[in-house]
Kinemage of the C-alpha trace (Angstrom):
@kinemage 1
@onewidth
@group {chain A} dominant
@subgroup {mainchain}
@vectorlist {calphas} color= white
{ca unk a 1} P 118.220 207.303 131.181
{ca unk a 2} L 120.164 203.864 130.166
{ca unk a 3} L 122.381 201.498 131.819
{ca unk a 4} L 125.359 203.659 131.235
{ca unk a 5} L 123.943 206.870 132.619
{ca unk a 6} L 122.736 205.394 135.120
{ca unk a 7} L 124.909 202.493 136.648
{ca unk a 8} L 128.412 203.161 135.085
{ca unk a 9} L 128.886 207.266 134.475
{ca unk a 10} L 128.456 208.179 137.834
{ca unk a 11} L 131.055 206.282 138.870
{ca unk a 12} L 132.819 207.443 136.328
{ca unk a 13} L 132.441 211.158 137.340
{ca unk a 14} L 133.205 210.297 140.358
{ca unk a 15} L 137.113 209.136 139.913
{ca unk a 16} L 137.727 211.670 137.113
{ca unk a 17} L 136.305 214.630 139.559
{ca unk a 18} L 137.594 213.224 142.786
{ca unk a 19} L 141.300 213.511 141.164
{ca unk a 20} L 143.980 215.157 143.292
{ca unk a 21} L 144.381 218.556 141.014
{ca unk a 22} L 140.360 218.722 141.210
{ca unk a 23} L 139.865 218.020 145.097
{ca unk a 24} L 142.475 220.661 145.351
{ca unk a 25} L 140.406 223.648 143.836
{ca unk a 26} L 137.267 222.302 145.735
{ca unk a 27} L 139.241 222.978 149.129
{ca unk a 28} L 139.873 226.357 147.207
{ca unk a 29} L 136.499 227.914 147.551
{ca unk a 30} L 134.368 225.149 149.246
{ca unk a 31} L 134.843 226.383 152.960
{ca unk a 32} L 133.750 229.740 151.965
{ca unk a 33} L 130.500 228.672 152.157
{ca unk a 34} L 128.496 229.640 154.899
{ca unk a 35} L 124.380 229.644 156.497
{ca unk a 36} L 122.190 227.466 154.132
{ca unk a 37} L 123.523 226.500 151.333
{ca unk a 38} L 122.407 225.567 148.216
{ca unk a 39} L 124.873 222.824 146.053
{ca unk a 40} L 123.936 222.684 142.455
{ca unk a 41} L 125.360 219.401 141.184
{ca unk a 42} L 126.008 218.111 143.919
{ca unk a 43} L 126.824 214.256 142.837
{ca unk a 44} L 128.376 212.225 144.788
{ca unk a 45} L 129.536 214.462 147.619
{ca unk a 46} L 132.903 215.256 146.779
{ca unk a 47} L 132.623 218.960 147.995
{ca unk a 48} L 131.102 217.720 151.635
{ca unk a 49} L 134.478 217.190 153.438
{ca unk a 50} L 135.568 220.939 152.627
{ca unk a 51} L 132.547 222.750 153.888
{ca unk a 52} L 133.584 224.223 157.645
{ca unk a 53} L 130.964 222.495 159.990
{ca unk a 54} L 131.130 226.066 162.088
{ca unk a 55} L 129.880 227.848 159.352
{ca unk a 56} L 126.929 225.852 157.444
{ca unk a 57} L 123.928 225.183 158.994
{ca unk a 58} L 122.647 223.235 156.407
{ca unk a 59} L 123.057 221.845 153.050
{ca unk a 60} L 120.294 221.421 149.836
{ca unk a 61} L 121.935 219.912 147.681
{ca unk a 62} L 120.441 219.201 144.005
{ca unk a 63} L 121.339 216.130 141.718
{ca unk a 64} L 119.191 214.729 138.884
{ca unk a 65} L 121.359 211.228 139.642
{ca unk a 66} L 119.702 208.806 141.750
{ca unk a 67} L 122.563 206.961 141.685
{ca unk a 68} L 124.816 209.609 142.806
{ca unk a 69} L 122.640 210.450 145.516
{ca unk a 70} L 123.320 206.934 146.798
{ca unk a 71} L 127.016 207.591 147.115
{ca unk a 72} L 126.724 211.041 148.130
{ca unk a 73} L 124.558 209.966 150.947
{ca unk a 74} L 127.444 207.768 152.435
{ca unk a 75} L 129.369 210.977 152.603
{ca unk a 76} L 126.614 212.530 154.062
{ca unk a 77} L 126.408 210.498 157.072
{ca unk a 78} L 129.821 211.413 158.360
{ca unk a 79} L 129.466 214.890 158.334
{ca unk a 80} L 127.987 218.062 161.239
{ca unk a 81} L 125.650 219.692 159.559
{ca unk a 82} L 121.973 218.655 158.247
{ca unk a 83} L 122.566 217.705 154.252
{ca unk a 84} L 119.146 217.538 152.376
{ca unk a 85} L 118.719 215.608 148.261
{ca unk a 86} L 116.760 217.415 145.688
{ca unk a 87} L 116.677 215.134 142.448
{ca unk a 88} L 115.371 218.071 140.145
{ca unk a 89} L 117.684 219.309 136.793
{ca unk a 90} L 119.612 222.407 137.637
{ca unk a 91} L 117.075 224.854 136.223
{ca unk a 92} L 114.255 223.943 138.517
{ca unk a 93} L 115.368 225.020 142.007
{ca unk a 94} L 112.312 224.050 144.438
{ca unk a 95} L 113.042 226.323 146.667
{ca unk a 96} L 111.412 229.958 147.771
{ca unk a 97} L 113.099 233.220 146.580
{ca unk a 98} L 115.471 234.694 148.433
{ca unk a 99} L 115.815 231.556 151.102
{ca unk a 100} L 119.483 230.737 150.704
{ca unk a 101} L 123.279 232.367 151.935
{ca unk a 102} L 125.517 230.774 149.550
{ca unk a 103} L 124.953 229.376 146.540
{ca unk a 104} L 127.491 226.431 145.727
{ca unk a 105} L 128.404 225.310 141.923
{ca unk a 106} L 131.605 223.140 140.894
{ca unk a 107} L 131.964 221.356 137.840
{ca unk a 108} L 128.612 221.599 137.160
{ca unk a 109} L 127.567 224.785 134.567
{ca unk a 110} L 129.276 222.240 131.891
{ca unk a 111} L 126.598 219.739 132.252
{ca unk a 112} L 123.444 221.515 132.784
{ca unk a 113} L 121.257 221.473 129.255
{ca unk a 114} L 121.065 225.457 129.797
{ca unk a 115} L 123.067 227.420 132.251
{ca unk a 116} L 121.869 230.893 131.747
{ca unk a 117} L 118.505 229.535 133.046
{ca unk a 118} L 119.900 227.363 135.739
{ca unk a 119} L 121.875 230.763 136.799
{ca unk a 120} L 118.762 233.524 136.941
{ca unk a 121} L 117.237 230.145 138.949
{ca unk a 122} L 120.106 230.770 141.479
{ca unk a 123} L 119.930 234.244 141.668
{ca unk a 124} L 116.388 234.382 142.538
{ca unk a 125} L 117.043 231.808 145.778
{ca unk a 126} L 119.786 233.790 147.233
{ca unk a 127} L 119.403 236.058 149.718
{ca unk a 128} L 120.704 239.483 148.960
{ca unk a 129} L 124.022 239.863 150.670
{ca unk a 130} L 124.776 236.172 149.461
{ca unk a 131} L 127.354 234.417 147.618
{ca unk a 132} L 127.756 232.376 144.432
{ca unk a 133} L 130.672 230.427 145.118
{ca unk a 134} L 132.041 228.688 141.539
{ca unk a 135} L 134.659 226.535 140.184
{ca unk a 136} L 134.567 225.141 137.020
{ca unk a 137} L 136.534 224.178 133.953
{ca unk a 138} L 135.900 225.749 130.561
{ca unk a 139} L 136.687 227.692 127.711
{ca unk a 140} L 140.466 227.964 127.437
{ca unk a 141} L 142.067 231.724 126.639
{ca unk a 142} L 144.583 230.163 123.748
{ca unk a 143} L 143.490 229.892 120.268
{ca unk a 144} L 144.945 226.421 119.449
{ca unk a 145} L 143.471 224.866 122.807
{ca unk a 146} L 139.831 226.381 121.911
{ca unk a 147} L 140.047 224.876 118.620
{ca unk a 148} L 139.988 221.013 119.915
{ca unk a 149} L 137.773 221.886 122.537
{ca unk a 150} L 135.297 222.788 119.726
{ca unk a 151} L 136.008 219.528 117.723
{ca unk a 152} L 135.902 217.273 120.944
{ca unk a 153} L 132.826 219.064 122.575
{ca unk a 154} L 130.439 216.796 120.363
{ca unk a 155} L 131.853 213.289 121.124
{ca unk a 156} L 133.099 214.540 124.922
{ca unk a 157} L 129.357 215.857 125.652
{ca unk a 158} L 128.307 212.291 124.635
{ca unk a 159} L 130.602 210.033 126.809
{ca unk a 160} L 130.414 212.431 129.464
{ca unk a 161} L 127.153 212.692 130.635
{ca unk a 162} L 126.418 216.108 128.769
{ca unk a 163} L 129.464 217.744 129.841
{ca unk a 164} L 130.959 220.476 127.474
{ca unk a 165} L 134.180 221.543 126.856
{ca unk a 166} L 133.682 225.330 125.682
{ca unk a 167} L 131.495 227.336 128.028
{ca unk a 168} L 132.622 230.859 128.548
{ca unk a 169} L 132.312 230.460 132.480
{ca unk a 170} L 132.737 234.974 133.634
{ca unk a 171} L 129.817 235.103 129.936
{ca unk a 172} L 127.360 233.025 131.488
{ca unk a 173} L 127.774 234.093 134.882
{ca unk a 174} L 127.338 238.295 133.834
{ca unk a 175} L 123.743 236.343 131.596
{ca unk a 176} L 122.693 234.737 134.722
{ca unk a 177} L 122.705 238.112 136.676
{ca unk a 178} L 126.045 237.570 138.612
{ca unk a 179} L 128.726 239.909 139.189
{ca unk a 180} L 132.075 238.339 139.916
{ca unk a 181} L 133.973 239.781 142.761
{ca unk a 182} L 137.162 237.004 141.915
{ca unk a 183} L 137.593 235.547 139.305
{ca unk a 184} L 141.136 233.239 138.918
{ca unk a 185} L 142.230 231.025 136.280
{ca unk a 186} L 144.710 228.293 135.562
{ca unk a 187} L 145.277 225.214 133.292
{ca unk a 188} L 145.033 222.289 136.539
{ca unk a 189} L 148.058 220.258 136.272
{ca unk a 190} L 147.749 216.339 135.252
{ca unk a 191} L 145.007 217.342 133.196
{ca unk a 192} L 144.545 217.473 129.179
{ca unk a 193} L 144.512 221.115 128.304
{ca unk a 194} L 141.299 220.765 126.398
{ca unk a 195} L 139.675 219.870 129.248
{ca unk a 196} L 141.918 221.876 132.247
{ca unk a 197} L 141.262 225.472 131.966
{ca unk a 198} L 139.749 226.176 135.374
{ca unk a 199} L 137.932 229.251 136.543
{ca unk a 200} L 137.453 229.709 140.183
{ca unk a 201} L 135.682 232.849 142.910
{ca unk a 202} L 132.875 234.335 144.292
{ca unk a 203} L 130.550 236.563 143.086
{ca unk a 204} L 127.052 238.201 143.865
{ca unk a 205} L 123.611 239.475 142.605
{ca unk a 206} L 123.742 242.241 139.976
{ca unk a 207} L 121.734 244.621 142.293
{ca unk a 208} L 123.311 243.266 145.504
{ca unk a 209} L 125.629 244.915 147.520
């Protein structure tokens, strides 16, 4: 990891994803969360404000940034619930099966090198009866939007820490062995198309309840 990735991008990430429109669909789904909770992606602690104290018991949250574990720990200290840093990639959850009540991803399936695994990783640490909670921004529905997220994705991925512009969020989520329950989309406002579409809800195991 160089200089960039590791002493400017984080900050970085952390102004573009701590933007108004984006802090608004955080407070969307983040206080749905509930028991132990696993945060995939968790940064810098953007979502740790929104989580209802009378509800979590605790928080794992996993970040391969060392530096955004630094900043997320500042948001750490100010909140009512035990918050624990796992600096492992998304696909390696070291955690036992079946030990977690919510499972917490935003804006983070567009980053990790391979989703489908980091998903099936998820499902196997949630207890049955648990939630995914999601929001994330991909692949728009309009034909002339799609087509310059495809050209961008290259360059975009680069500057952006890995992020991509085109994931089919409901696709990988159904691959991962998710069922969506709610699934609701928008374009966020203030934001480039290419980069807006969001997709936001819950959903659970395949053969959960």
């Amino acid at each position: 990891m160089g200089f960039y990735e590791r002493h400017i991008l984080p900050y970085c990430i952390n102004c573009a994803c701590g933007s108004k429109p984006i802090m608004q669909q955080r407070q969307k789904i983040v206080p749905r969360a509930r028991g132990t909770v696993l945060e995939i992606g968790i940064g810098t602690g953007l979502n740790l404000p929104f989580y209802d104290p009378a509800q979590v018991d605790r928080v794992i949250g996993l970040d391969p940034s060392e530096k955004s574990w630094e900043l997320a720990g500042k948001r750490a200290a100010h909140v009512d619930f035990e918050v624990e840093f796992i600096g492992l990639p998304g696909e390696e959850i070291p955690l036992a099966d079946s030990s977690v009540d919510t499972v917490l991803v935003t804006f983070a399936l567009c980053t990790i090198p391979d989703p489908v695994a980091a998903l099936q990783g998820m499902a196997r640490v949630l207890r049955s009866g648990g939630e995914l909670l999601f929001c994330e921004h991909g692949r728009a529905p309009d034909a002339d939007v799609v087509r310059w997220q495809d050209r961008l994705n290259g360059f975009w991925r680069t500057m952006a820490g890995g992020c991509n512009l085109n994931r089919d969020i409901p696709a990988l989520l159904t691959a991962g062995g998710f069922a969506a329950e709610v699934v609701e989309t928008m374009y966020l406002p203030g934001t480039p198309r290419f980069a807006g579409y969001n997709y936001w809800g819950h959903a659970h195991l395949v053969d959960g309840p």
